[in-house]
C-alpha positions as CSV (number, residue, x, y, z in Angstrom):
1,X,133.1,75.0,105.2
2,X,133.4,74.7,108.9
3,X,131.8,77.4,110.6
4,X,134.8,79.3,112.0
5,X,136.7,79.5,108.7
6,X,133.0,81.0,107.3
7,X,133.2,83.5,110.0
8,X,136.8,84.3,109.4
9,X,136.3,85.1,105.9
10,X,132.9,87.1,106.6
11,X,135.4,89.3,108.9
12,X,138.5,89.4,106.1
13,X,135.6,90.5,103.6
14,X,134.5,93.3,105.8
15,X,130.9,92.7,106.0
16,X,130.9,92.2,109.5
17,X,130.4,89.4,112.2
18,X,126.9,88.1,112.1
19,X,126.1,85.2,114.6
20,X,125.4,81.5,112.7
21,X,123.3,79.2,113.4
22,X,121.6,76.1,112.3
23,X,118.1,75.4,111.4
24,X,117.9,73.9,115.1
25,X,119.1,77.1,117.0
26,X,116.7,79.0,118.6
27,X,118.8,82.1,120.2
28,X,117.7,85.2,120.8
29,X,119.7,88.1,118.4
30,X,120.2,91.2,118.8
31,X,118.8,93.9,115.8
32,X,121.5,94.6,113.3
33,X,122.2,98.1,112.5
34,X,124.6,98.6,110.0
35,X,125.2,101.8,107.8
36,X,126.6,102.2,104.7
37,X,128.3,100.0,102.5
38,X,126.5,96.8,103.3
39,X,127.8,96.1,106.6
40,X,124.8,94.1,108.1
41,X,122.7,91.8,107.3
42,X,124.7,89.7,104.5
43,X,123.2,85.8,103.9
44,X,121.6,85.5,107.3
45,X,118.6,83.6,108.1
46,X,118.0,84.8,111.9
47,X,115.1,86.9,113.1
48,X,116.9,90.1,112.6
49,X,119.3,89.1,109.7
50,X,118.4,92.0,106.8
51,X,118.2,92.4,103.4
52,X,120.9,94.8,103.0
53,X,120.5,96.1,106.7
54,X,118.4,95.2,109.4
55,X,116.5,98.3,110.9
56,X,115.7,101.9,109.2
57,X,119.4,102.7,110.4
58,X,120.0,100.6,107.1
59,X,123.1,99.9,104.4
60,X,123.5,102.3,101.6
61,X,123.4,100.1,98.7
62,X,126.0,97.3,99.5
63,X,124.2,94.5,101.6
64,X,123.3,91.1,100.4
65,X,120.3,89.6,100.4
66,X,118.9,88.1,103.8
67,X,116.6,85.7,105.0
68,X,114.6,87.7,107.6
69,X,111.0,88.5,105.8
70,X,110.3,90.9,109.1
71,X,113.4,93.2,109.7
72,X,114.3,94.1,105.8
73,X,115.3,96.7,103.8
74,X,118.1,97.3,101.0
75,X,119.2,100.5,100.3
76,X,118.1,102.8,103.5
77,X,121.0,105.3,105.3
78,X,118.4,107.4,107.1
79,X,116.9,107.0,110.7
80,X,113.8,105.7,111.5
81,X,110.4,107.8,109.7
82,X,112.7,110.1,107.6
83,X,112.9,107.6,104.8
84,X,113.6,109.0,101.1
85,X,114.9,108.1,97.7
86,X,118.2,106.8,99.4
87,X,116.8,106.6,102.6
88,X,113.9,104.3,102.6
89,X,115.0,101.1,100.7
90,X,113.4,99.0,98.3
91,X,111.7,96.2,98.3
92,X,111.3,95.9,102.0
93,X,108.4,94.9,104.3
94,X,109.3,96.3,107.2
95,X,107.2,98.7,109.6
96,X,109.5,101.5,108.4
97,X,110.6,100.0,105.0
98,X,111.2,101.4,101.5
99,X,109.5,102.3,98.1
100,X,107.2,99.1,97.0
101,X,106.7,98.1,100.7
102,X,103.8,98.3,102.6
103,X,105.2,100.1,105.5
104,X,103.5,102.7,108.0
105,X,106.0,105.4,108.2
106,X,107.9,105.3,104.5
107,X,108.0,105.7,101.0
108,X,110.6,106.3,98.3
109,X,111.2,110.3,97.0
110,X,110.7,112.0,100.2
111,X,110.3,111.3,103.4
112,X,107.9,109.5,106.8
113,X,106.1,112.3,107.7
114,X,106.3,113.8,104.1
115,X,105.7,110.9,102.0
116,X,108.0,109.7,99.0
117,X,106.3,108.4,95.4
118,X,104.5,105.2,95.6
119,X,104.0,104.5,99.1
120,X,100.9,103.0,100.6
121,X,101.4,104.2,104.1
122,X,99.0,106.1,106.4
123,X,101.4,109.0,105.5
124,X,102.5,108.8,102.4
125,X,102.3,109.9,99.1
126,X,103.6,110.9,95.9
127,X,106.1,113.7,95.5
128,X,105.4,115.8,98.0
129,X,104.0,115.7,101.6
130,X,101.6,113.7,103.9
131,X,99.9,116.8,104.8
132,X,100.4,118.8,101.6
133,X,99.7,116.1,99.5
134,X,102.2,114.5,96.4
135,X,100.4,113.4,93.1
136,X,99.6,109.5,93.5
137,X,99.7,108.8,97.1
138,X,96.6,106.9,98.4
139,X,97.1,107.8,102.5
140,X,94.3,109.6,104.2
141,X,96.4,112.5,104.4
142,X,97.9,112.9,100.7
143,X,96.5,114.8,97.9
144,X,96.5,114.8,94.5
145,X,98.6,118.0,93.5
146,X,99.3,119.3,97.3
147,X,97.4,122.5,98.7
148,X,95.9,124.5,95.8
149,X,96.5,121.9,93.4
150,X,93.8,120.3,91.1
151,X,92.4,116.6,91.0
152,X,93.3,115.7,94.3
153,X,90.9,113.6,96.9
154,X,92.3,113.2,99.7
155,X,90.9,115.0,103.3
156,X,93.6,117.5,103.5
157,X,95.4,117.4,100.1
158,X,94.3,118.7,96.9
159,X,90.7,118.8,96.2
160,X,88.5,118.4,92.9
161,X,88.5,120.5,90.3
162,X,90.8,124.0,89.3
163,X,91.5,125.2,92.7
164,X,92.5,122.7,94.8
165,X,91.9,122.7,98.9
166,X,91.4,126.1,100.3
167,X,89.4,127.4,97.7
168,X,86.1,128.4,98.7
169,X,84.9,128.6,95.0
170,X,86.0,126.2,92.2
171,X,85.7,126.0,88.5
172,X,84.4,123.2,86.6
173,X,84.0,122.3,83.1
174,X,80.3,120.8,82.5
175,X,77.8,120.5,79.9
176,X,77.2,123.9,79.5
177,X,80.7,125.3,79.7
178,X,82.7,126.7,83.0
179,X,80.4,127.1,85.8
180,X,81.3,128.4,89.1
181,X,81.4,125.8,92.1
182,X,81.5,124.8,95.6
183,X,85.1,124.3,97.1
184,X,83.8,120.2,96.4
185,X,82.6,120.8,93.2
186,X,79.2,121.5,92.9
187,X,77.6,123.8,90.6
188,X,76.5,127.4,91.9
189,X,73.0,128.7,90.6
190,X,71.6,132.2,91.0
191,X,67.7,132.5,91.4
192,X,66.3,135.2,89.0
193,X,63.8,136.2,91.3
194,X,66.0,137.6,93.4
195,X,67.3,141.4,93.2
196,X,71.2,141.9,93.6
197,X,72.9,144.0,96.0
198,X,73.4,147.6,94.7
199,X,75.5,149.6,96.1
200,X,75.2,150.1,99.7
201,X,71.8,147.9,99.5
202,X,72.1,144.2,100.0
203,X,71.0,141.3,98.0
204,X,67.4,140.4,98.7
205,X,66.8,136.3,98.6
206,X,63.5,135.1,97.5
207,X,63.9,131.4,98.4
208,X,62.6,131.0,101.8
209,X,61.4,128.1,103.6
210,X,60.7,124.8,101.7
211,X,62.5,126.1,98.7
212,X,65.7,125.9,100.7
213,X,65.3,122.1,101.1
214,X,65.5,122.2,97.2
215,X,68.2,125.2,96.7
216,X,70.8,125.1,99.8
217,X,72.4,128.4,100.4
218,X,76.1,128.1,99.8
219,X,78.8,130.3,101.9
220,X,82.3,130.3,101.3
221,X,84.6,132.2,103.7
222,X,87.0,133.0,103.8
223,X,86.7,134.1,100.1
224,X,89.3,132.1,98.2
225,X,89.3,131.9,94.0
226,X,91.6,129.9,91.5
227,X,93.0,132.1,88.4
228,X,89.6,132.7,86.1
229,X,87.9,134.3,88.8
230,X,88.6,137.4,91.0
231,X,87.7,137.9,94.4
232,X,86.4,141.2,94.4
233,X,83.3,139.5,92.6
234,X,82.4,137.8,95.5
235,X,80.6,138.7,98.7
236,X,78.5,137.7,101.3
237,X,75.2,138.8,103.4
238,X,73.0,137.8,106.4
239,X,70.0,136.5,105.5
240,X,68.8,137.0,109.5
241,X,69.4,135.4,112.4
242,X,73.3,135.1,111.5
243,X,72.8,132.7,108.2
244,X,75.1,133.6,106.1
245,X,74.7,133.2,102.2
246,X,77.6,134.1,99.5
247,X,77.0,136.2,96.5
248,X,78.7,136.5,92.9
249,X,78.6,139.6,91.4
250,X,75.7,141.0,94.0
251,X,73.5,137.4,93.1
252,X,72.8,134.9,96.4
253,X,74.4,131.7,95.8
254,X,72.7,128.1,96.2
255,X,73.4,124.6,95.2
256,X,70.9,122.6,93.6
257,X,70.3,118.9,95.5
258,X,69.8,116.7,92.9
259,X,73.2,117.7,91.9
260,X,75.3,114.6,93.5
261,X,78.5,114.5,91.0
262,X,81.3,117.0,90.0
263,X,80.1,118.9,87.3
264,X,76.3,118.2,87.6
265,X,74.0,121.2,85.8
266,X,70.5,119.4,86.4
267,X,68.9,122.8,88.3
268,X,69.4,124.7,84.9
269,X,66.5,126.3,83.6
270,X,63.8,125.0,86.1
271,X,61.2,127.0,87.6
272,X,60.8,127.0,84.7
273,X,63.3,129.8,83.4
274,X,63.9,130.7,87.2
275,X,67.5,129.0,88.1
276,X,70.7,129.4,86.0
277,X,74.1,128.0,86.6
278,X,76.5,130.7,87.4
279,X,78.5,130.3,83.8
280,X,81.0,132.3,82.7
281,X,81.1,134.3,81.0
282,X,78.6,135.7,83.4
283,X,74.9,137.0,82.5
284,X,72.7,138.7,84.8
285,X,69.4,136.3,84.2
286,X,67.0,138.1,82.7
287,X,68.9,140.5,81.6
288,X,68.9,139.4,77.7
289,X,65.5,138.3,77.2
290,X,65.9,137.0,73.9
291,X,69.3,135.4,72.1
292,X,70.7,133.9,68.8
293,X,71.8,131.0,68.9
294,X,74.0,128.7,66.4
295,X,72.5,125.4,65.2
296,X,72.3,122.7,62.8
297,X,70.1,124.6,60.9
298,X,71.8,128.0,61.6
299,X,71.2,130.8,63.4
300,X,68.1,130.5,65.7
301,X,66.2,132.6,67.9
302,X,66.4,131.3,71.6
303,X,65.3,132.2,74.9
304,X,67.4,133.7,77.1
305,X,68.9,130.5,78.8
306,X,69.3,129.3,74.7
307,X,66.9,127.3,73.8
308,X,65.4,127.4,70.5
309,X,61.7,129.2,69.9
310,X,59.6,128.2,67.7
311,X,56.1,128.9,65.6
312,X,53.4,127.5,65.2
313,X,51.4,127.5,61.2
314,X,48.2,127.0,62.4
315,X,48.1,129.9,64.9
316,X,47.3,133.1,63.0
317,X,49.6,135.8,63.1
318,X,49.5,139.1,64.3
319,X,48.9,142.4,62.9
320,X,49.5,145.9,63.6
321,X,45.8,146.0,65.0
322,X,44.8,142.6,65.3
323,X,46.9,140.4,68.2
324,X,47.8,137.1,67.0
325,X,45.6,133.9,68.0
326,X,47.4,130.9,69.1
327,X,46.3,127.3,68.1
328,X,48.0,125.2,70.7
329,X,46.0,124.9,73.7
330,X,45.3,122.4,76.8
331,X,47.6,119.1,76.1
332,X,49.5,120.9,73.2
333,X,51.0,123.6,75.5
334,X,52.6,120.2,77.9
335,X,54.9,119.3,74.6
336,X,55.3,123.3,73.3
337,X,55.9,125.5,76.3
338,X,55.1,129.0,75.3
339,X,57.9,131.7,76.0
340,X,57.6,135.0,77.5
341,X,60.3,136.9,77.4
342,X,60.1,140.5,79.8
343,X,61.3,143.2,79.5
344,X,62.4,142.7,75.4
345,X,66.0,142.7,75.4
346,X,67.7,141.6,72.3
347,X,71.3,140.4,71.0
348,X,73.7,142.4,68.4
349,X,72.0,141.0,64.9
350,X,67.8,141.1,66.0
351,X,65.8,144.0,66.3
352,X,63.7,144.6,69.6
353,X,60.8,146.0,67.3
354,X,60.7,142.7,65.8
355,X,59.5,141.9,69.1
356,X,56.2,141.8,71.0
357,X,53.5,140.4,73.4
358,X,50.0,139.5,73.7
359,X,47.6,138.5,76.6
360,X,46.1,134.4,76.1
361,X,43.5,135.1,78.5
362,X,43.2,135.4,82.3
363,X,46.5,137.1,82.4
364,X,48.5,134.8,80.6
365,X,51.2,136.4,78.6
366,X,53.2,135.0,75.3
367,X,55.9,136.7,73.2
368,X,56.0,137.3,69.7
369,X,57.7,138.1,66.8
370,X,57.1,139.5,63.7
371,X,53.5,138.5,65.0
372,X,54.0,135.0,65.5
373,X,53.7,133.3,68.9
374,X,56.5,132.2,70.2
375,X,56.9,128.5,72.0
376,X,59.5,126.4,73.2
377,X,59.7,122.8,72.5
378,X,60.2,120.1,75.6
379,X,62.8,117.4,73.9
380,X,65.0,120.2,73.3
381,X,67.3,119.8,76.5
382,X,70.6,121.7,75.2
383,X,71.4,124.8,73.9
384,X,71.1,124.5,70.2
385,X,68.9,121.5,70.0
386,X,66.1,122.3,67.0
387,X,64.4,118.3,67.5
388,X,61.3,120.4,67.2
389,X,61.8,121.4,63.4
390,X,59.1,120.7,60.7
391,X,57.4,118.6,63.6
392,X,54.1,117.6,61.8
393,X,54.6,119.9,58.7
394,X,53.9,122.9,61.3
395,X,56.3,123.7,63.9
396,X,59.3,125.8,62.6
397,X,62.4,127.3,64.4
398,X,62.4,131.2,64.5
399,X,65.9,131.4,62.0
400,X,67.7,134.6,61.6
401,X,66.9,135.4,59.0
402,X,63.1,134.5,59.2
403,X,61.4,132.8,56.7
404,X,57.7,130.9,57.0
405,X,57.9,128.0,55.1
């Protein structure tokens, strides 16, 4: 067809005059803007021909395919950078293109600045805003959830964990059950060395020095808590010279360092029985000295922290007037801890008269009950484990109810 009778047709159709050319014309075109209805951009090959539209200021849904791999975009009706569902375009690869593209200032579902679903751009992301973050989006700016939402992990979007950004204090499910956190995530512990504020009186911290390189104070402030925890639990003190250090329930607050992920619980129990996870529900360490415990084998007297005691047949039990005598000395005591337990505080179901103390030598004390010395066993990492049961034909959990075998 001889090109005026193409371009006379083009015109009857409606689509609008775009300028022809051959593969050996080189002239310089202006950018098509066409709105809605596919008026632009219909079967061109020129540097500004479209597909469906030429520029953001693009055709509704009406355009034919084009040529152009710069200047596309099929579908758009909005300006430039407020690109949506309708207004961004599929398929498109232009610096302000559509859903599926791989443009800088768009996606599809909402819009430039605040990001539609799917969008790769420095500003976008899923279902809700660059800066407020949509579920999905992988900008710098997008979270996972928006403000206050959970999962996220972007800068300024949604962070880890039940909380989201702006939450000084997180939740997180671990190993030993829902354990206070850092606004990233880490695990809070309280040091039971320390005395709690009371009243009027603050908090008094015993980790000074070195032991901070191993325990980091953690402050959050402003206070800010997801649902599970209530502010008015939370506080803060100076620990001099202006260091600031938050506290739970009247307890200073630290981190542990060898704690690297989400979630990690590897300062539990050290000291040993010195640092505890702030779990909830919440116990004030050293509060319940002794507690029962279920297990594989059933109900077992633990320490406070929940690990499983044990006894020892060879020692020889103690009497009303005669304190006991333990066996396991030197190298034994490396694999069977022994367990002091102080003040005796016991659970609903044991009797504190059931329990005692008696002095090793050179000061060294050990809990008892019913007369036997009572030890710890070191495989046993989680609450519950009994690996050390009928070790050698002589190490027995303390069960409730007790029996010797």
């Amino acid at each position: 067809m001889a090109k005026q009778t193409w371009l006379l047709l083009v015109t009857a159709l409606g689509l609008g005059a775009v300028q022809a050319c051959s593969d050996s014309d080189n002239p310089t075109y202006p950018p098509a803007s066409a709105g809605s209805g596919g008026r632009a951009g219909a079967g061109g090959h020129s540097a500004a021909a479209g597909h469906a539209g030429t520029q953001a200021v693009a055709g509704s849904t009406n355009g034919e395919a084009g040529e152009s791999p710069s200047d596309a975009g099929a579908g758009g009706e909005a300006e430039p950078g407020n690109a949506g569902a309708m207004n961004g375009g599929s398929g498109g690869n232009t610096p302000n293109a559509g859903s599926g593209g791989t443009a800088t200032s768009a996606g599809s579902g909402g819009t430039a600045t605040n990001a539609g679903s799917g969008g790769t751009s420095p500003n976008a992301g899923s279902g809700g805003t660059a800066t407020n973050g949509g579920s999905g989006g992988t900008s710098p700016n997008a979270g996972n959830g928006g403000v206050g939402g959970s999962g996220g992990t972007s800068p300024s979007g949604g962070s880890a964990g039940v909380g989201g950004a702006g939450t000084t204090f997180t939740l997180q499910t671990t190993t030993l059950g829902q354990v206070i956190s850092t606004a990233s995530g880490r695990s809070l512990y309280v040091f039971n060395t320390d005395t709690a504020a009371n009243g009027a009186t603050p908090p008094v911290s015993t980790c000074s020095g070195g032991c901070l390189g191993n325990w980091p104070v953690y402050y959050g402030n402003p206070v800010s808590v997801p649902p599970g925890l209530s502010a008015s639990d939370f506080s803060s003190f100076d620990r001099g010279s202006g260091v600031m250090q938050s506290t739970y329930k009247g307890w200073p607050l630290y981190t542990y360092y060898q704690d690297n992920a989400v979630g990690d619980v590897i300062g539990e129990d050290l000291g040993p029985h010195k640092w505890y996870t702030v779990k909830l529900p919440f116990t004030t360490p050293g509060a319940t000295t002794f507690t029962l415990q279920t297990t594989t084998l059933g109900k077992v007297i633990s320490t406070a922290t929940g690990h499983s005691l044990y006894f020892f047949k060879s020692d020889t039990v103690g009497t009303s007037s005669t304190p006991p005598t333990s066996a396991c000395t030197a190298g034994c005591l490396g694999t069977w801890p022994i367990y002091y337990g102080n003040p005796i505080s016991v659970p609903l179901g044991l009797l504190a008269s059931d329990f005692g103390s008696f002095d090793r030598g050179s000061g060294v004390m050990q809990s008892t009950y019913k007369g036997w010395p009572l030890y710890t066993y070191t495989p046993d990492n989680a609450v519950g484990d009994v690996i050390g049961e009928d070790v050698g034909h002589l190490w027995y959990t303390a069960k409730s109810p007790f029996v010797v075998p």
